[in-house]
N, C-alpha and C positions, 0 to 999 in steps of 0.2 A: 644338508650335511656340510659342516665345515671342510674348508681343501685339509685335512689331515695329513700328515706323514706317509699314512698306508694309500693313499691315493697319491700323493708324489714319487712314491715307489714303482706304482704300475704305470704311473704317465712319463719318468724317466725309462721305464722298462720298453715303454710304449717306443718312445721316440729314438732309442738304443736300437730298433729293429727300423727304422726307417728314414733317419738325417745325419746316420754318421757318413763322412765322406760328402756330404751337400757341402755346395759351395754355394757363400753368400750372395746373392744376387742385387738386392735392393735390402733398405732400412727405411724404416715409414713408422712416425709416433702420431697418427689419426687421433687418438689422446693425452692428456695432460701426463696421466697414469699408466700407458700402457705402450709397450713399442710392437712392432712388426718385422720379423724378419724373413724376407720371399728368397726360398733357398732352391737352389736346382740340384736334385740327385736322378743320376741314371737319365730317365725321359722324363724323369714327373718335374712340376713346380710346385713346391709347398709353400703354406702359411705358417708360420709359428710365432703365435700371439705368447708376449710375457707381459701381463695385467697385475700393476702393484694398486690396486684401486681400493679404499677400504674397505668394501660392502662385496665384492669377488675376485680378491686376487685368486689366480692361477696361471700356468702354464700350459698350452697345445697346440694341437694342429689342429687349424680352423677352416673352412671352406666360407666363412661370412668377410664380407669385402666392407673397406668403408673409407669414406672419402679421406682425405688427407686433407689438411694447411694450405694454404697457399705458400706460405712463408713455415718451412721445418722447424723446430726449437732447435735449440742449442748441443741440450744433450742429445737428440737426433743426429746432430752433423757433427758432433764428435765421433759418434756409433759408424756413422757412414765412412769416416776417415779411416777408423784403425778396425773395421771388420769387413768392408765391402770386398769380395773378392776372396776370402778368408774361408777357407774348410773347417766343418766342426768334425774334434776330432774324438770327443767325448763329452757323453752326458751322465752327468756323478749326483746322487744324493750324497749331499754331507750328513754321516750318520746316519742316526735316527728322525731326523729334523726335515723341517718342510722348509728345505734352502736346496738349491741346485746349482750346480755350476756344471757350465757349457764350457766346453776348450776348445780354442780358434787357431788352426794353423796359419800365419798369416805373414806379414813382410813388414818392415818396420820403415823409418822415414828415410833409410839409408839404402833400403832394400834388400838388406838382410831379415832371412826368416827368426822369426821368433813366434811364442804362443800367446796369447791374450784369454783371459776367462772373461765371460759373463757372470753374474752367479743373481739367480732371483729368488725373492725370499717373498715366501706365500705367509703372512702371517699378520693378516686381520688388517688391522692399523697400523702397524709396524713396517709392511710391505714396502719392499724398494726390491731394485734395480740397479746392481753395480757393477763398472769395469774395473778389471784387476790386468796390471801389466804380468811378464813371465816370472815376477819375483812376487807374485799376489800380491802386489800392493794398489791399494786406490790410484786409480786415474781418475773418475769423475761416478757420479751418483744418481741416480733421477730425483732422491731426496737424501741431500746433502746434512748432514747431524753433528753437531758442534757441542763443546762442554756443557755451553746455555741446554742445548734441548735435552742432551742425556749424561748423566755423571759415570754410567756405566759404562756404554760403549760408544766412541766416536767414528765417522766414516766422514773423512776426510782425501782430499791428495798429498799421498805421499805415504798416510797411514797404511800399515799391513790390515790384510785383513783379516776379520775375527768373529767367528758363527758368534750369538748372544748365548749369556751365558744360561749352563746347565740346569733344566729343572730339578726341584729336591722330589723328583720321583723315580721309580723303577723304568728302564726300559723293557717294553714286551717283549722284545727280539733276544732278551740276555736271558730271561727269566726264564727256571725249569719249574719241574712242577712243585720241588720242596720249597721255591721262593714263591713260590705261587701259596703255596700252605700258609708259608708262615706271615706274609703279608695280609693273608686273609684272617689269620687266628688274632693280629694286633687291630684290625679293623675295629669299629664302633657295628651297633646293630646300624646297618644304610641300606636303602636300598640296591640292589648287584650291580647295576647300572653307573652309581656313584661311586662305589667302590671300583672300581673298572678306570673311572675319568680319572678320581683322585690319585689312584695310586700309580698308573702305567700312564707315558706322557707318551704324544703324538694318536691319541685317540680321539677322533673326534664322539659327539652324541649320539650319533646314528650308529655307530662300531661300537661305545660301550653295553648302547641298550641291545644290538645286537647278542654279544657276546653273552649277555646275562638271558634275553629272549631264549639262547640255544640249551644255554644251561639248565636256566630254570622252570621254560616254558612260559615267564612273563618278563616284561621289561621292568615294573616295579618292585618284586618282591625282595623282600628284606633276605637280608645276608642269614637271618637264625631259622628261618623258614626253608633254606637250601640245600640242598647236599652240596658239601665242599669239592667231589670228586666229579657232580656233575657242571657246576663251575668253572671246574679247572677244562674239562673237555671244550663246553663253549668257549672258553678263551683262547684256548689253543686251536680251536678249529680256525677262529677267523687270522690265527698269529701264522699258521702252518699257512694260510693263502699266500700271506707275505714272504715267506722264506723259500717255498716252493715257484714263487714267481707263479702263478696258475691262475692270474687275475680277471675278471669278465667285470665289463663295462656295463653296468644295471642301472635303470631309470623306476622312478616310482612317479605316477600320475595320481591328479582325481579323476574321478569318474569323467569328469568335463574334459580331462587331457591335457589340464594345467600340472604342469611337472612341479615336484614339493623335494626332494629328495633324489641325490646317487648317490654310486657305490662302488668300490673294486670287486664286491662279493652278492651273490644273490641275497636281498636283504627278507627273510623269510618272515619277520613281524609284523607285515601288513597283512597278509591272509588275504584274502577276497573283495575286502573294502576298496580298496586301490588297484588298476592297473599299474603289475611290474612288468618291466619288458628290459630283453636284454637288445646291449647296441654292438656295433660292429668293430667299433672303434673306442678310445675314450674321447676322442675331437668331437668325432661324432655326438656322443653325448652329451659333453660341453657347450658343446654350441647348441645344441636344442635347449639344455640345462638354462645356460647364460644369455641365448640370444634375443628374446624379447626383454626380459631384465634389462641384458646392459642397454640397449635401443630403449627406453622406456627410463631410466636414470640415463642415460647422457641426455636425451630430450628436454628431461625436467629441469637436469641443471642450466640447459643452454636456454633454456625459452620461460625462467623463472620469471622476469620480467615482464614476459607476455602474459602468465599467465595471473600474474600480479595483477598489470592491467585488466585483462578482461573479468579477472573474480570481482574487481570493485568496478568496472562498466556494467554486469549483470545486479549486484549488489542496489547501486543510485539507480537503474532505470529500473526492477520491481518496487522498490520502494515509488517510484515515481507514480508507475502504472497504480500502485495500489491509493492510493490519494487520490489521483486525478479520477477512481472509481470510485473513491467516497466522494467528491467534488460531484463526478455526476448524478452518482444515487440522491444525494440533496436536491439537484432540480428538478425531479418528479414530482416536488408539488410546487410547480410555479403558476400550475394553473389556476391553486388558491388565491395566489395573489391576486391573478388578472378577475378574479370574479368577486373578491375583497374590495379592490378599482372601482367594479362595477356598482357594487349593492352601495356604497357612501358614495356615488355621484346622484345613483336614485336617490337616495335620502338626504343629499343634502339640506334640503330644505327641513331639517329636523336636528341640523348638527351644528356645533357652535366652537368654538377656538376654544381651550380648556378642558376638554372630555379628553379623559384616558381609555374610555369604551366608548361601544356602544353596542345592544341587542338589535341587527338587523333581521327583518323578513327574507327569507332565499326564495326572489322570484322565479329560479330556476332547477329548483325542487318539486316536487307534486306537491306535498305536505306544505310548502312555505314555511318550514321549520325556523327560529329563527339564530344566529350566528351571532357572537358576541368577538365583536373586533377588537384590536387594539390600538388607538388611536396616540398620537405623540401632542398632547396638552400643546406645546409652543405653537404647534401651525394649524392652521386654519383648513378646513374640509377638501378642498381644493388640494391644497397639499400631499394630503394625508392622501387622497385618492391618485395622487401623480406618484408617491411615494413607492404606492405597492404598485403600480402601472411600470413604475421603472426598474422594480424587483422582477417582475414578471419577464421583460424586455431582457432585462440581464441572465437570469437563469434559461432563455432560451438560446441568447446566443451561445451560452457556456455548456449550453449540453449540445452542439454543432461540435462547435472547438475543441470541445473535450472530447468527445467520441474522435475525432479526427488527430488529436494528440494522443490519444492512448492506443491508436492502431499505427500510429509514428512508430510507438515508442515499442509496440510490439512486434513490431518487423525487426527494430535495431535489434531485440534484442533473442529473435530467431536467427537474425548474422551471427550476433554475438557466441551463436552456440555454437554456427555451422565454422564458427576459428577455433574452439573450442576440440571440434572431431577432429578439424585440417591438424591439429597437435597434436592429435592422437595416432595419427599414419603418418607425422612426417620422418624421415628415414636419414636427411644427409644437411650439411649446414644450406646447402641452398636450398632445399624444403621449408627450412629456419628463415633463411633470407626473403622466400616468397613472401612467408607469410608477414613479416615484419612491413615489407615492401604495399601491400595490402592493407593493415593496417594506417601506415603512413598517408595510403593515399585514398582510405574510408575517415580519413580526421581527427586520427587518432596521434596524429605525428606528437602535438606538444606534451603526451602523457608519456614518449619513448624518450629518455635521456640519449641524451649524444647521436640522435640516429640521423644518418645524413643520405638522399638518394643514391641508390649505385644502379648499376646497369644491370638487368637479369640477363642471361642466357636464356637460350630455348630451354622449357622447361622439361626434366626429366620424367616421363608418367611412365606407371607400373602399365608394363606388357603381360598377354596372358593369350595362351591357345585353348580355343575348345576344343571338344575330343575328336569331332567334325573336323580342326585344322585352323579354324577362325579364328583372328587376332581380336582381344579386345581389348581397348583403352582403360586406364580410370586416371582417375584423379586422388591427389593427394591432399590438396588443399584447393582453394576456390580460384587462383591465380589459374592451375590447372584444369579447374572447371571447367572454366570460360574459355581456354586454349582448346580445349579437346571437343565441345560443343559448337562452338564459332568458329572455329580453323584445322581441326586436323579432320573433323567426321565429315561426309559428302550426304545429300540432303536425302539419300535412300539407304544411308546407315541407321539401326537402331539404337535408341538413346534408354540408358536404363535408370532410374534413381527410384533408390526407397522411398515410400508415400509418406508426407506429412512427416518426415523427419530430419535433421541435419543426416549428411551421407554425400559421397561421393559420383561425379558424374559417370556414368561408366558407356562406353557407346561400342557393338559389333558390329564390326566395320566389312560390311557384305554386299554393300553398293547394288543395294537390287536385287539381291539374288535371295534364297529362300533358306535360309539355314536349315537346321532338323530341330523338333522339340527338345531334343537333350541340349542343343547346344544354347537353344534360350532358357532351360532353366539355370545352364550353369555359370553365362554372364549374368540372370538375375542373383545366384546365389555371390559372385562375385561383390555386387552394387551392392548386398544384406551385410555380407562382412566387412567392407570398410563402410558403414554410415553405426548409427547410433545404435542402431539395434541387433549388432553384431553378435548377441548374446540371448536373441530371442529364439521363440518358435513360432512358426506359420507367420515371416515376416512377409508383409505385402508391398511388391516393387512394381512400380509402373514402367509401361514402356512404350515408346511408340518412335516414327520414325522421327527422324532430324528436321526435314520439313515441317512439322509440326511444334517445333521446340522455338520459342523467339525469348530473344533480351530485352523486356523493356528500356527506354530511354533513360539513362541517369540510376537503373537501378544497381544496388550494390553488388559487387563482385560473387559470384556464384549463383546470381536469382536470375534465374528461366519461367517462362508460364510456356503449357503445352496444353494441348487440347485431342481429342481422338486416341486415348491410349487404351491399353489394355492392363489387365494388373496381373503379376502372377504372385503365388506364394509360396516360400521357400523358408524353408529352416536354414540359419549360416552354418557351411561345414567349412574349418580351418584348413582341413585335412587335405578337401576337395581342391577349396582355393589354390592353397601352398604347389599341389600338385599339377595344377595350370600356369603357376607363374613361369613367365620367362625370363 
């Protein structure tokens, strides 16, 4: 579902009952597109994320943390000057529109009070983030819009400011039912659904097919197939949520638990196919909605490079492996040569300089069948039998070397995968940094532009309790591996990793002591969701204690050999994990 108008209604309505009278605490822009403001009201400390990002701008209260800059941007430390300290003292939709403005009580450079707005504008590509002084006019922008970029409206300092201009549709909140009629009688035959998006703005797809679902019992049926009276009701049902303020936070899942959709209204079109489930909050929503999304798009964009590099590292070394296997299937007959050697030494005495053949006896046949060689006319017998002697000679050392090169090249390229998962769970730019750092120092450094050593930090790893009270470790990436195998686990800790697959170290850290069966299945089930087969059933995780786990010498980063485990088998539950994290 698009952030629509009708969801900016119930997350202003939201935030009206719970940050007016907060005072600004801190400002933090963790991304390029998105700022943070940590507000204190009464005893609580909120989050309230404003995300102009193009793929999910919106506005809420967030309980998801994330690392900051080292170094704030610009429009940050603007934000922190003329709002830190600052009460909000209203939160407004403009109109009908998915634009908001925040009003800031606040103290100017003089120390006179005056008010300041925010106003964020949730709207696809379009999205920004602007300060307005107490005359609304621009102070600064997160994206700054000049004549060049738009001939419509500019957002400048100094400009007033000015919502974009009016769509050529109805609003739903104006419309009664005789405009409701008569917009429908000018309609084209369309499906209700279309006619719903076309003609009334701030709707998003999920609220038109809604509205027409209520009406007509289907989300596609054509407008001459409907009763116009039963239309007008679905429409008004989801319009009356809006005007009654009477909003509920709804999530639509798959079966799997991957979220596809929300809502301000129970969305009643999925029936049974889908878990709907109502939330507590709409933050609450949002952040289950958004939270692996935006972690999974900010990852992609920060480590595009990485994963540039390793697509063509995996890319050259199959290709490699796959040759070096035709390379070695070719010397399975070298043994022809070496017995080719043999039978033209026997018959020398029968062969002359100038034969391009010869029919030999196979004295090492029962039958003595006889073998028609191919000899090279310019050289002499001798030759000709040193010749295949030295094919023979070659094809055996190249099927050593090549067996020993292609299990090289198969290891590089079982690391190669296990940077591959490390990308898929890392969470903060130093997870980013690890893995870079790693890279660098597996040989990979001249394929990383501009990348220069830095100094890690002790590495942050995911904490977890079992239900027993047990802490367990994991790993994010392989930097982490080797930190939590080799230095934080004590040698009668349990070490967990998925069998035969990239996956994450995971170790329960009980120094001896005897856990309960629940609490080993649930740091195995841990070790199943972060490694590769986080999305299987009856995954099999080995385990055994820390004494048993060693590094070989020079091996690459994350590679352990253990010996004396056990295996157990677990299906990954999210649900389980999430509910152990600490």
């Amino acid at each position: 579902m698009a952030f629509d108008a009708g969801m900016v209604s119930a997350i202003v309505n939201e935030l009206n009952e719970k940050i007016i009278d907060a005072r600004v605490e801190k400002v933090n822009q963790p991304e390029r597109d998105e700022i943070v403001l940590l507000l204190h009201v009464g005893r609580s400390n909120l989050r309230l994320v404003l995300s102009s990002g193009t793929n999910n701008p919106r506005f809420n209260l967030t309980n998801d943390v994330k690392e900051n800059p080292l170094t704030a941007p610009m429009f940050c430390m603007l934000l922190r000057k003329h709002l830190t300290g600052a009460r909000v003292v209203s939160v407004i939709q403009l109109g009908f529109e998915r634009a908001v403005e925040f009003g800031f009580d606040c103290f100017d450079e003089m120390g006179f009070r005056t008010m300041k707005y925010l106003v964020t504008e949730t709207m696809g590509k379009y999205s920004n983030i602007i300060l307005l002084n107490s005359e609304k006019k621009v102070i600064s922008a997160l994206k700054l819009i000049d004549l060049a970029s738009s001939a419509v409206r500019q957002i400048l300092p100094g400009f007033p400011y000015e919502l974009p201009p009016v769509q050529r549709k109805l609003s739903p909140l104006d419309t009664d039912r005789e405009g409701f009629m008569h917009a429908l009688s000018e309609a084209d035959d369309m499906p209700a659904d279309k006619f719903m998006s076309s003609r009334f703005y701030g709707l998003s797809a999920l609220t038109a097919r809604e509205m027409a679902y209520r009406g007509a019992g289907s989300c596609d049926a054509l407008i001459s197939s409907c009763k116009p009276e039963k239309l007008w009701e679905g429409f008004k049902a989801v319009v009356d949520c809006i005007k009654t303020r009477s909003y509920e936070a709804w999530i639509v899942c798959e079966q799997n638990g991957k979220p596809i959709e929300y809502s301000y209204f129970e969305p009643l079109e999925y029936g049974d196919k889908y878990i709907v489930t109502r939330k507590n909050s709409f933050g609450e929503l949002l952040d289950e909605y958004f939270g692996k999304r935006d972690r999974a798009e900010r990852i992609k964009q920060r480590t595009s490079d990485i994963f540039r590099l390793l697509t063509n590292a995996e890319t050259r070394l199959r290709k490699k492996i796959e040759l070096q296997k035709q390379d070695l299937a070719a010397t399975a007959d070298k043994e022809k040569y070496k017995l080719w050697g043999d039978l033209i030494t026997a018959n020398i005495w029968q062969l002359s300089r100038g034969m391009e053949s010869a029919e030999l006896e196979n004295y090492y046949s029962e039958d003595c069948a006889k073998i028609k060689i191919a000899l090279d006319k310019r050289l002499p017998p001798q030759q000709n039998a040193q010749k295949y002697y030295k094919k023979y000679s070659k094809a055996k050392t190249a099927e050593v070397e090549l067996a020993k090169q292609i299990k090289l090249a198969e290891a590089e390229l079982e690391y190669i995968y296990t940077v591959f998962d490390s990308l898929t769970h890392a969470e903060s730019e130093s997870d980013i940094l690890e893995i870079r750092d790693e890279l660098y120092r597996s040989g990979y450094a001249s394929r990383m532009k501009n990348y220069s050593v830095k100094k890690l930090s002790a590495p942050k790893l995911m904490e977890f309790r079992t239900s027993g009270g047990w802490k367990v470790l994991c790993g994010k990436n392989n930097h982490q591996n080797d930190y939590i195998t080799t230095k934080a686990a004590s040698k009668l800790d349990y070490w967990f990793h998925v069998k035969n697959q990239p996956g994450s170290h995971c170790v329960l850290m009980c120094n001896g002591e005897e856990p309960s069966e629940r609490d080993f299945t649930e740091a195995a089930n841990i070790a199943a969701y972060y490694s590769k087969a986080s999305e299987g059933v009856n995954v099999a995780v080995d385990y055994t204690l820390i004494k048993n786990v060693r590094k070989p010498g020079g091996a690459k980063p994350g590679f352990v050999i253990y010996t004396t485990n056990y295996t157990a088998y677990v299906t990954p539950d999210e649900k389980l994990v999430m509910s152990l994290k600490v």
